[in-house]
PDB file with SEQRES, HELIX, SHEET and CRYST1 records, atoms N, CA, C and O in Angstrom:
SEQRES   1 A   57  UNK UNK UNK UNK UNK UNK UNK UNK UNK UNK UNK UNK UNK          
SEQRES   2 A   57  UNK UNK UNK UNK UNK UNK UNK UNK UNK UNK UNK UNK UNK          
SEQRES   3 A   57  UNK UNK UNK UNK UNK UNK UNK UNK UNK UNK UNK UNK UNK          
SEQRES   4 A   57  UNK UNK UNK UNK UNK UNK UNK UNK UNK UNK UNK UNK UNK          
SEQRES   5 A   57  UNK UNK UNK UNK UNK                                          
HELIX    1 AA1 UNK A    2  UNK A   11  1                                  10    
HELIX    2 AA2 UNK A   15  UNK A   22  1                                   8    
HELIX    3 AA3 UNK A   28  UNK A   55  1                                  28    
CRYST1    1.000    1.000    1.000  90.00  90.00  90.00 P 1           1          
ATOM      1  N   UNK A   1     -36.902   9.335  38.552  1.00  0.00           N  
ATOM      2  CA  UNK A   1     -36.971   8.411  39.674  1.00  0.00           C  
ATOM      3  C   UNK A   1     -38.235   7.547  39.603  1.00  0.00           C  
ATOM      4  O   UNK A   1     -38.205   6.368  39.958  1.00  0.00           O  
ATOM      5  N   UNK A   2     -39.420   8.177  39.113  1.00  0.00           N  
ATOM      6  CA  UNK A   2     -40.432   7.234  38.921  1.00  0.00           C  
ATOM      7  C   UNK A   2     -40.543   6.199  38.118  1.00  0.00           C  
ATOM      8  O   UNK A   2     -41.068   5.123  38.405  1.00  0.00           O  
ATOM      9  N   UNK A   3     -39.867   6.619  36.714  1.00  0.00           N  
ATOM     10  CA  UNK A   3     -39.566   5.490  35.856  1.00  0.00           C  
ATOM     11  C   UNK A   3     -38.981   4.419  36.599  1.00  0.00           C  
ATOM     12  O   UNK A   3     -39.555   3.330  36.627  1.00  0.00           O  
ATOM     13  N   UNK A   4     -37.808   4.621  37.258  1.00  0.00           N  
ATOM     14  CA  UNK A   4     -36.396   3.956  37.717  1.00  0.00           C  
ATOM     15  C   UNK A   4     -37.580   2.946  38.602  1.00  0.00           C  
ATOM     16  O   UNK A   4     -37.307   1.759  38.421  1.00  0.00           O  
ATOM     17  N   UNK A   5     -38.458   3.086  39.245  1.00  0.00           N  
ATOM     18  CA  UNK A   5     -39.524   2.763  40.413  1.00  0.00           C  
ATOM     19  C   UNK A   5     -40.120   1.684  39.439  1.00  0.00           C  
ATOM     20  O   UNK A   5     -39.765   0.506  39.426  1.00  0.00           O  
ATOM     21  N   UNK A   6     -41.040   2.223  38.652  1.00  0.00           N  
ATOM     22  CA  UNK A   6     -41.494   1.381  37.877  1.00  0.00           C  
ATOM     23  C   UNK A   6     -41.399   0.070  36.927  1.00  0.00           C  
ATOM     24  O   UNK A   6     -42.219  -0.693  36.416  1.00  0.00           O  
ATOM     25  N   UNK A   7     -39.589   0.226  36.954  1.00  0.00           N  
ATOM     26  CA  UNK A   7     -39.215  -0.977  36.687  1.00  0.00           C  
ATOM     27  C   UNK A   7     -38.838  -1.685  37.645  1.00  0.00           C  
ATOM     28  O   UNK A   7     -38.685  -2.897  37.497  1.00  0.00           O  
ATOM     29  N   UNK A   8     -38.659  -1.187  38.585  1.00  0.00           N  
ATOM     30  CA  UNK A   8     -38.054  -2.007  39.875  1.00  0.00           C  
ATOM     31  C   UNK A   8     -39.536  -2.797  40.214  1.00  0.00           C  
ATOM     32  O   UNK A   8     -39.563  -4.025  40.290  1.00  0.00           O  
ATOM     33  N   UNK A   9     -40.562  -2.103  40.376  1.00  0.00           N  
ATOM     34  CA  UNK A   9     -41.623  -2.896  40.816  1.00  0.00           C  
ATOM     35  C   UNK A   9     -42.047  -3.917  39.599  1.00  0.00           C  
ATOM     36  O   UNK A   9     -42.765  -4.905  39.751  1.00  0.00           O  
ATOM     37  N   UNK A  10     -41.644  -3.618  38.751  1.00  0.00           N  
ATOM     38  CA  UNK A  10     -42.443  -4.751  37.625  1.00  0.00           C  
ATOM     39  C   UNK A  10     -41.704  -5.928  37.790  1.00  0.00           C  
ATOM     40  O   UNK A  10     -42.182  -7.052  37.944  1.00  0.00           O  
ATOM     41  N   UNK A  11     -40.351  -5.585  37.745  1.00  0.00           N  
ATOM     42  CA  UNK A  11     -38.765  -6.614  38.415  1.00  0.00           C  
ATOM     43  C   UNK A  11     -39.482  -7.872  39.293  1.00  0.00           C  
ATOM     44  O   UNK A  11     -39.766  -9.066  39.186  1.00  0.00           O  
ATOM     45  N   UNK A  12     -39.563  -6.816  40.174  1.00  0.00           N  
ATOM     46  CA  UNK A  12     -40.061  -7.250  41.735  1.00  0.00           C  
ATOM     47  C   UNK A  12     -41.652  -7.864  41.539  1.00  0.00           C  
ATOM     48  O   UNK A  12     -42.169  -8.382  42.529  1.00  0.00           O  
ATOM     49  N   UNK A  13     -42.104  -7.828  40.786  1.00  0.00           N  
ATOM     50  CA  UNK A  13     -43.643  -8.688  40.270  1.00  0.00           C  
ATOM     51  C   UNK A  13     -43.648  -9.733  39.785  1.00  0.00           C  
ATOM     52  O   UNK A  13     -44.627 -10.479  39.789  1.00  0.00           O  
ATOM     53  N   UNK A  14     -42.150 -10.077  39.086  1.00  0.00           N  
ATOM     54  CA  UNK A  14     -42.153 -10.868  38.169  1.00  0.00           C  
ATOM     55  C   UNK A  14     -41.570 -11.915  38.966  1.00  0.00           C  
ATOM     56  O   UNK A  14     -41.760 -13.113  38.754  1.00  0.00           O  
ATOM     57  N   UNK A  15     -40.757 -11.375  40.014  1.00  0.00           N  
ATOM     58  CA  UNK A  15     -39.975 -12.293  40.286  1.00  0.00           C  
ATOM     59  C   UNK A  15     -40.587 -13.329  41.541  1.00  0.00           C  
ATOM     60  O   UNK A  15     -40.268 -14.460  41.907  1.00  0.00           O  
ATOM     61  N   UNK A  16     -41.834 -12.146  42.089  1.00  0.00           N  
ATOM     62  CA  UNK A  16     -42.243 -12.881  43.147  1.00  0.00           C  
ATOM     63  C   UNK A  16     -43.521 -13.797  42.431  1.00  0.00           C  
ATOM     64  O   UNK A  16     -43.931 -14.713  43.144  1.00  0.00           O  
ATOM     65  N   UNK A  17     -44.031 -13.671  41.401  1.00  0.00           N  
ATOM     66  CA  UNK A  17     -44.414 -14.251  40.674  1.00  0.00           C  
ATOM     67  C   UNK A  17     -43.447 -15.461  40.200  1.00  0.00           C  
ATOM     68  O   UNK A  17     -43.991 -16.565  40.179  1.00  0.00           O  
ATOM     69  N   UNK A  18     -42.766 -15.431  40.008  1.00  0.00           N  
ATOM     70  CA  UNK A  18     -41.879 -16.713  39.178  1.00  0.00           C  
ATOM     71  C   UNK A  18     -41.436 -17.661  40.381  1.00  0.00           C  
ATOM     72  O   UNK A  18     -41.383 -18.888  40.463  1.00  0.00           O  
ATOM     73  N   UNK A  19     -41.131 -16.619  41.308  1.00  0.00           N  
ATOM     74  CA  UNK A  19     -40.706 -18.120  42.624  1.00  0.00           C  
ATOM     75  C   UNK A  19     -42.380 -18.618  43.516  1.00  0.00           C  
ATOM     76  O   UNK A  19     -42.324 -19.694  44.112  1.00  0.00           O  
ATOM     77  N   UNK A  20     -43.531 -17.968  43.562  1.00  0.00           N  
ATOM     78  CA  UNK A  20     -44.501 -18.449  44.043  1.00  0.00           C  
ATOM     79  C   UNK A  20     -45.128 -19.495  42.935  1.00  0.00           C  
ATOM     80  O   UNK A  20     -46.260 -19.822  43.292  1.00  0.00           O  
ATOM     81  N   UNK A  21     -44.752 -20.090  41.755  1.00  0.00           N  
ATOM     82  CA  UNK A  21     -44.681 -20.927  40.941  1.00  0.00           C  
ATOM     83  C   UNK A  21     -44.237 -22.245  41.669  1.00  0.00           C  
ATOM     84  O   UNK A  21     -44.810 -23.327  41.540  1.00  0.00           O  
ATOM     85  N   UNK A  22     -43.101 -21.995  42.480  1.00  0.00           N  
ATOM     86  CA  UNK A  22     -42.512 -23.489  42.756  1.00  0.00           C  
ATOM     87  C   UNK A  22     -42.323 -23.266  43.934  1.00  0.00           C  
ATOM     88  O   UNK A  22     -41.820 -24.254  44.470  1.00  0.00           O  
ATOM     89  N   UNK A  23     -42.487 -22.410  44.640  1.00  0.00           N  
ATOM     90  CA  UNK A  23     -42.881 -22.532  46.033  1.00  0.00           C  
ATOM     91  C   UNK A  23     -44.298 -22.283  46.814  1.00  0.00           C  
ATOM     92  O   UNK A  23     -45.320 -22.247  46.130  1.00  0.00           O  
ATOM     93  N   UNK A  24     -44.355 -22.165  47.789  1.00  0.00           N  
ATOM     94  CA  UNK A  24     -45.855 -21.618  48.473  1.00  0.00           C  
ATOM     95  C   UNK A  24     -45.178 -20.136  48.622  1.00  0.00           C  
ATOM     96  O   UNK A  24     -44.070 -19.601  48.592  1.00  0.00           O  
ATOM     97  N   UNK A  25     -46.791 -19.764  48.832  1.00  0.00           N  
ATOM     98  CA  UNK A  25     -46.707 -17.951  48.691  1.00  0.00           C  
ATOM     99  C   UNK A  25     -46.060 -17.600  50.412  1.00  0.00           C  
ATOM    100  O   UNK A  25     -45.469 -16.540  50.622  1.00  0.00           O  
ATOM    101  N   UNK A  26     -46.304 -18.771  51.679  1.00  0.00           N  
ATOM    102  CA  UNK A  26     -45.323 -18.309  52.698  1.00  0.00           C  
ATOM    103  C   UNK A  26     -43.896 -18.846  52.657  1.00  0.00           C  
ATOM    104  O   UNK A  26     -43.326 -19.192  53.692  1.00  0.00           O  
ATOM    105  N   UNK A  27     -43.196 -18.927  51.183  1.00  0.00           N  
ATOM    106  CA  UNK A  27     -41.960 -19.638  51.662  1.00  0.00           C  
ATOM    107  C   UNK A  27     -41.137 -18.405  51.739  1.00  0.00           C  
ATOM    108  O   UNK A  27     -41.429 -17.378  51.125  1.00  0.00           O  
ATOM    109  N   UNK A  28     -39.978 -18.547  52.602  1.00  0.00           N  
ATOM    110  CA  UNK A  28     -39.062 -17.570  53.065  1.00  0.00           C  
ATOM    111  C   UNK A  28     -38.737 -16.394  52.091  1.00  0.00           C  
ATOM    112  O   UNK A  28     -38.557 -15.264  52.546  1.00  0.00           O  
ATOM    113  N   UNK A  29     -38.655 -16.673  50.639  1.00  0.00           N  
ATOM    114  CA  UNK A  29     -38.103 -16.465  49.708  1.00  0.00           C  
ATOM    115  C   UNK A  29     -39.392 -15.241  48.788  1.00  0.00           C  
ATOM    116  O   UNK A  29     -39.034 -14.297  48.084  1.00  0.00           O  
ATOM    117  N   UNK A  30     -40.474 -15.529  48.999  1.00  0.00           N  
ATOM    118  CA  UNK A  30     -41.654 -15.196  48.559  1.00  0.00           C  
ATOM    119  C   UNK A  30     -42.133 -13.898  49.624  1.00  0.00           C  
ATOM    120  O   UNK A  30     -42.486 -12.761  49.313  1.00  0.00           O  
ATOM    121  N   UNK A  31     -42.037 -14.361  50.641  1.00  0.00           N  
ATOM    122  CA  UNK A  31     -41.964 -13.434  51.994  1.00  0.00           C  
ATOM    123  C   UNK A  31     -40.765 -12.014  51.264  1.00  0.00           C  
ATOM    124  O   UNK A  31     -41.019 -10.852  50.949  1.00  0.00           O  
ATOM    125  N   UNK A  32     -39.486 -12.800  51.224  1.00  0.00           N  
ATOM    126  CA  UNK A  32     -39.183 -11.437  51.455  1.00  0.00           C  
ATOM    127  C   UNK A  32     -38.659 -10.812  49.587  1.00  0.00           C  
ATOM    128  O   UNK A  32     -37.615 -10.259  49.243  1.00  0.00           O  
ATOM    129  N   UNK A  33     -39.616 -11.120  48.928  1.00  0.00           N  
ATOM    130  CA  UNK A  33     -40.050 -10.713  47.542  1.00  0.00           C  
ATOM    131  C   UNK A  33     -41.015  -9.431  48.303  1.00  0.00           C  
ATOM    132  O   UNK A  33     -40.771  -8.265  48.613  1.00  0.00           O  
ATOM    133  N   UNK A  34     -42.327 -10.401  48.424  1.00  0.00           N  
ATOM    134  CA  UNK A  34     -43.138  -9.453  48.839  1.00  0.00           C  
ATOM    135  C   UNK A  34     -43.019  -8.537  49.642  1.00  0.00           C  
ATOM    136  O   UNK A  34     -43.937  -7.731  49.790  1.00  0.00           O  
ATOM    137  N   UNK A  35     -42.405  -8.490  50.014  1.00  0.00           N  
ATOM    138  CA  UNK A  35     -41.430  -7.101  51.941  1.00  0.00           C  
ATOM    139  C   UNK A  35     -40.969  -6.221  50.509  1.00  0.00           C  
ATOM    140  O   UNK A  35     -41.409  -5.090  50.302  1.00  0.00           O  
ATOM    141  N   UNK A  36     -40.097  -6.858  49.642  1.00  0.00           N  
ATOM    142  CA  UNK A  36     -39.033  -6.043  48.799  1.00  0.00           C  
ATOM    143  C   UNK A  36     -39.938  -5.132  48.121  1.00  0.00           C  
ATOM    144  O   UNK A  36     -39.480  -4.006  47.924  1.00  0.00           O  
ATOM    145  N   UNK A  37     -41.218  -5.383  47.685  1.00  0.00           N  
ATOM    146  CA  UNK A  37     -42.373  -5.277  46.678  1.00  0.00           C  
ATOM    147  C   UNK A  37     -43.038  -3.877  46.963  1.00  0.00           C  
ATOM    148  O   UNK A  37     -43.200  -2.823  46.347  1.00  0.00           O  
ATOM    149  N   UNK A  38     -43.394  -4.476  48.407  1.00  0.00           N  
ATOM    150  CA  UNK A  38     -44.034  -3.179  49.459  1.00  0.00           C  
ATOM    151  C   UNK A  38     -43.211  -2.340  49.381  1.00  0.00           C  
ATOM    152  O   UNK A  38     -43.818  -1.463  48.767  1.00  0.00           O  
ATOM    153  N   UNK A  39     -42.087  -1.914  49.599  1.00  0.00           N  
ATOM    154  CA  UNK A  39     -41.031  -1.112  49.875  1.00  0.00           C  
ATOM    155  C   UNK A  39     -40.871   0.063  48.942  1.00  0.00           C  
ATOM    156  O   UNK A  39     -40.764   1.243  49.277  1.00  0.00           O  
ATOM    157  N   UNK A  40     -40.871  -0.575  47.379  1.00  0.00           N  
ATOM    158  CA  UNK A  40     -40.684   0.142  46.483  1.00  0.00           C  
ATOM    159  C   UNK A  40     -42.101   0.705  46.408  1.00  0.00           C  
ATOM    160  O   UNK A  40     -42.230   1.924  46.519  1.00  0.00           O  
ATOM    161  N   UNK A  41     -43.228  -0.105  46.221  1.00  0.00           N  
ATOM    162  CA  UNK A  41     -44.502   0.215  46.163  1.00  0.00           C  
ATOM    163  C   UNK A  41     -44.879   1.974  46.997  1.00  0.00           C  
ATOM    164  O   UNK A  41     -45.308   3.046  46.569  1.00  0.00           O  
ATOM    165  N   UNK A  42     -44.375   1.393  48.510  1.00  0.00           N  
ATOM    166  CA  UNK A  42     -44.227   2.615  49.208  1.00  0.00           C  
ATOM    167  C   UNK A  42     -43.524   3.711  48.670  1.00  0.00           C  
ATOM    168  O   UNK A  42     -44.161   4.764  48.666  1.00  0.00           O  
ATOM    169  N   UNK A  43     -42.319   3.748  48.192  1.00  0.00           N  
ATOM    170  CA  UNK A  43     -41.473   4.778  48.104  1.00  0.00           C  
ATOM    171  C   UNK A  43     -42.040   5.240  46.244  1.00  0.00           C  
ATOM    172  O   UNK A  43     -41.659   6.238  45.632  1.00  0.00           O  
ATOM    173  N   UNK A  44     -42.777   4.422  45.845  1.00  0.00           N  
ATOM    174  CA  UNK A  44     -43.693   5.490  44.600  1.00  0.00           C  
ATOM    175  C   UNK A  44     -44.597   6.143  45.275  1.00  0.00           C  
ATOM    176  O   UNK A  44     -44.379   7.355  45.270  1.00  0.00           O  
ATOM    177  N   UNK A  45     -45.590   5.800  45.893  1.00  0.00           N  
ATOM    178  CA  UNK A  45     -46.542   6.675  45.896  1.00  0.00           C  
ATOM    179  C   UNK A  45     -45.883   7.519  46.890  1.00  0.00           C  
ATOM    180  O   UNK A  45     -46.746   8.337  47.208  1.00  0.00           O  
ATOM    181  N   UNK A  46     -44.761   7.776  47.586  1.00  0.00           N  
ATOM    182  CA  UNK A  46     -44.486   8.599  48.508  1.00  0.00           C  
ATOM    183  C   UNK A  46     -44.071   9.819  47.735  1.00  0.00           C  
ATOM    184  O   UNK A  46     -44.112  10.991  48.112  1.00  0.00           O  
ATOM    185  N   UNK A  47     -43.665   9.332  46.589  1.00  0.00           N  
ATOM    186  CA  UNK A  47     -43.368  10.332  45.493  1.00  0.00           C  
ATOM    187  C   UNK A  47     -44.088  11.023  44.281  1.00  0.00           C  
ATOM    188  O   UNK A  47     -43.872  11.993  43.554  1.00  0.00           O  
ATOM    189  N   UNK A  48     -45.164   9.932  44.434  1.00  0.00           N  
ATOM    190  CA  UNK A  48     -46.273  10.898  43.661  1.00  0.00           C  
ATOM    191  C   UNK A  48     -47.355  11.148  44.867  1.00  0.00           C  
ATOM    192  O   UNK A  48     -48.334  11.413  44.169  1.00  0.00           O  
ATOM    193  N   UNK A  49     -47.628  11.201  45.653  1.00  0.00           N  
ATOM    194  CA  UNK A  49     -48.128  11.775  46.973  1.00  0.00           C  
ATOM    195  C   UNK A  49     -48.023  13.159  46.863  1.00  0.00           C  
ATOM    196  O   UNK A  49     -48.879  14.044  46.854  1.00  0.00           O  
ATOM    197  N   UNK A  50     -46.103  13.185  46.731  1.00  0.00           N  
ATOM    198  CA  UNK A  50     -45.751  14.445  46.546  1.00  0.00           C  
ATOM    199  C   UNK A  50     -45.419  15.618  45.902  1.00  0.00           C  
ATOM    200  O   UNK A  50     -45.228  16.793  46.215  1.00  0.00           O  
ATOM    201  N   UNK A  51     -45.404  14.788  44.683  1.00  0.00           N  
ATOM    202  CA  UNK A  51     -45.650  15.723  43.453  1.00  0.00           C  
ATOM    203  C   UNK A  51     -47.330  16.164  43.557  1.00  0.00           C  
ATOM    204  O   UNK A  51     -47.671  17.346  43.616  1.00  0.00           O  
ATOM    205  N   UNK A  52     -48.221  15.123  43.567  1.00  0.00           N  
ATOM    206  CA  UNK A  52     -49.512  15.628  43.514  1.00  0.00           C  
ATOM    207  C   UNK A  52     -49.867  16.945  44.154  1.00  0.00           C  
ATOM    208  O   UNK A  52     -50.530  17.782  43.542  1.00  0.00           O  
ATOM    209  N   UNK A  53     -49.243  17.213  45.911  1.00  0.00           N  
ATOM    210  CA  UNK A  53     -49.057  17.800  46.927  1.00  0.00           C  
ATOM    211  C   UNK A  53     -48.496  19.211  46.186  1.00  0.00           C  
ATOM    212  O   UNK A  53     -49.036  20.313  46.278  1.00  0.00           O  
ATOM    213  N   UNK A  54     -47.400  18.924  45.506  1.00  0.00           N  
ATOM    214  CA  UNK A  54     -46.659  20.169  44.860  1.00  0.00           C  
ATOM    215  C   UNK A  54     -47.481  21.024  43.690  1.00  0.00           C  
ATOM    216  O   UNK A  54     -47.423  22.226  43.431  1.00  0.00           O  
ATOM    217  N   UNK A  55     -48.297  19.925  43.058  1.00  0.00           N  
ATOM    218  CA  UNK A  55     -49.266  21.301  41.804  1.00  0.00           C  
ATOM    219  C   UNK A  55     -50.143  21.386  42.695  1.00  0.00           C  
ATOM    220  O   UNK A  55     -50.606  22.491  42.415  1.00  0.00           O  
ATOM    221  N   UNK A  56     -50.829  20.962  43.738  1.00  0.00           N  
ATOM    222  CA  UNK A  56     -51.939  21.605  44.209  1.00  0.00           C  
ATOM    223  C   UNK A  56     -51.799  22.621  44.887  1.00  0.00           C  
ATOM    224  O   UNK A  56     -52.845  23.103  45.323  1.00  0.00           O  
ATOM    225  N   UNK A  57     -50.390  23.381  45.261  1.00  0.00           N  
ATOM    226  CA  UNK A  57     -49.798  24.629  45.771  1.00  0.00           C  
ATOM    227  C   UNK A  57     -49.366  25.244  44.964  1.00  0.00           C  
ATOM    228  O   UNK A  57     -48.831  26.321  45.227  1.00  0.00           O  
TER     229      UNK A  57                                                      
END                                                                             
């Protein structure tokens, strides 16, 4: 699942990268890149949070 994460966020880097090229960084489109970005961002470290959590027990 982390792998699977890790490409999704690089995905999601590239892409909000490639449209803040020809748009501004508040256009609608860039906005909800970056929402999409956070999301995954969140749901890695929620998962290595918890692995970390798991060898330290």
């Amino acid at each position: 699942m982390k792998d699977y994460l890790r490409e999704e966020i690089e995905k999601k880097r590239e892409e909000l990268f490639e449209v803040t090229k020809s748009t501004s960084l508040t256009s609608r489109l860039a906005l909800q890149y970056s929402e999409e970005l956070d999301l995954l961002l969140n749901q890695y470290d929620n998962i290595v949070s918890h692995d970390l959590q798991q060898t330290a027990n």
